[in-house]
C-alpha positions in Angstrom: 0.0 0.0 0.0 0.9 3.3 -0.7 2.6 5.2 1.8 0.9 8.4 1.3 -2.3 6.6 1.4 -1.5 5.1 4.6 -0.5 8.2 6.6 -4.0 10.0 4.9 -5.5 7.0 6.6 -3.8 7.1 9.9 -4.2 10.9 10.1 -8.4 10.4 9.2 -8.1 7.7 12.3 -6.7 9.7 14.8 -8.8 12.8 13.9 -11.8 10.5 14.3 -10.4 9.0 17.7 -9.5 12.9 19.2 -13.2 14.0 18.1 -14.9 11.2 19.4 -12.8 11.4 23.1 -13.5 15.0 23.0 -17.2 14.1 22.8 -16.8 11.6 25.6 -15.4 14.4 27.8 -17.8 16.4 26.9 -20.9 13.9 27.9 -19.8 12.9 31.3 -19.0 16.6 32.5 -22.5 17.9 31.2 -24.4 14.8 32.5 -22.3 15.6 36.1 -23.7 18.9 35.8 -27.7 18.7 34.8 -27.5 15.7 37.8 -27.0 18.3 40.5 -29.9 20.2 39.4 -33.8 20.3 41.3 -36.6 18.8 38.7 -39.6 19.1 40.1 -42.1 19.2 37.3 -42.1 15.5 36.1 -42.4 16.0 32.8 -39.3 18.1 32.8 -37.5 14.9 35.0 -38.9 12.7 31.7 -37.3 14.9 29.4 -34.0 15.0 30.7 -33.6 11.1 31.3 -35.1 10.6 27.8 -32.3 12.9 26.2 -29.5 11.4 28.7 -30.6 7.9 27.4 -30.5 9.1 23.8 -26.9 10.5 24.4 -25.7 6.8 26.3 -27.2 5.2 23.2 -25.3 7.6 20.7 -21.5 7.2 22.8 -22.0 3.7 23.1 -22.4 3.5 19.4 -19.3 5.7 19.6 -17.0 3.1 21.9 -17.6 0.7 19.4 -16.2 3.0 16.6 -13.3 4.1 19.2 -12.3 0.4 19.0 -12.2 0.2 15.5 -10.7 3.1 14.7 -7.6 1.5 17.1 -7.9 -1.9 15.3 -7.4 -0.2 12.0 -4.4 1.9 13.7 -3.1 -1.3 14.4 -3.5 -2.9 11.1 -1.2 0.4 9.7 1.5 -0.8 12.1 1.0 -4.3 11.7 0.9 -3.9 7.5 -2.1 -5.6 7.0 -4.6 -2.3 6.6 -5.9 -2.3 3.2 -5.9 -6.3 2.8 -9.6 -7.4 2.9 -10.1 -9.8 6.0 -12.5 -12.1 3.7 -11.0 -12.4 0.5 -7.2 -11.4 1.2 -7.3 -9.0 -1.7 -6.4 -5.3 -2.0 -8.9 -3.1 -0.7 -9.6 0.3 -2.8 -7.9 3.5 -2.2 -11.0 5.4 -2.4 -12.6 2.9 0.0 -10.0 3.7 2.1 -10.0 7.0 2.6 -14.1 7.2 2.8 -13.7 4.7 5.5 -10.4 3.6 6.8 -11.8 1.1 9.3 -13.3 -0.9 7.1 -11.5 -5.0 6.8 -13.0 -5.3 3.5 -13.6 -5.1 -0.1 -16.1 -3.5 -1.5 -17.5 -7.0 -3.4 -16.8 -8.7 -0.1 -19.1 -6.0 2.1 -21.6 -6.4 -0.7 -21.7 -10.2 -0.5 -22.2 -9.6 3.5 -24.9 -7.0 3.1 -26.8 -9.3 0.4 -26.0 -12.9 2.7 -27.5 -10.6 6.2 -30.4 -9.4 4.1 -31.3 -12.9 3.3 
């Protein structure tokens, strides 16, 4: 692989990794914040633990990007990033660079989409 692609790649990743720790940071000091504060209208109460549950839902989909985004960082050390986990071949450039923690092909993630559909 290319080694401009690669540091493109690994440069995407850890922009993606500082946003989405940022975001962390940001969730826990705001919910230690609005959990000090006096509810007393229930409806208001409903509100805010509907929109904290929302936000859990939305980092925990987050965590499990955060540990892809390290597994493709890995793969860039290890020399196996671009090499599709299914079918061993090259994966595309512009692939890549769309989404640089993808493991594979684009025919390969077709074939998974069709097979999961079914």
């Amino acid at each position: 692989m290319d080694a401009r692609v690669l540091e493109k790649c690994r440069g995407e990743l850890q922009r993606q990794m500082d946003d989405l720790l940022a975001g962390a940071g940001k969730t826990v000091s705001d919910m230690t914040e609005v959990a000090e504060g006096n509810f007393p209208d229930p409806t208001d109460r409903a509100l805010l633990e509907s929109n904290r549950n929302f936000t859990l839902r939305l980092r925990d989909r987050e965590r499990k990007l955060l540990a892809k985004i390290k597994e493709a960082m890995k793969r860039i050390d290890d020399g196996a990033f671009g090499t599709c986990d299914r079918c061993g071949g090259e994966i595309g450039e512009k692939r890549l660079t769309v989404r640089p923690v993808t493991t594979m092909c684009i025919d390969c993630k077709t074939d998974a989409e069709e097979e999961e559909a079914r």
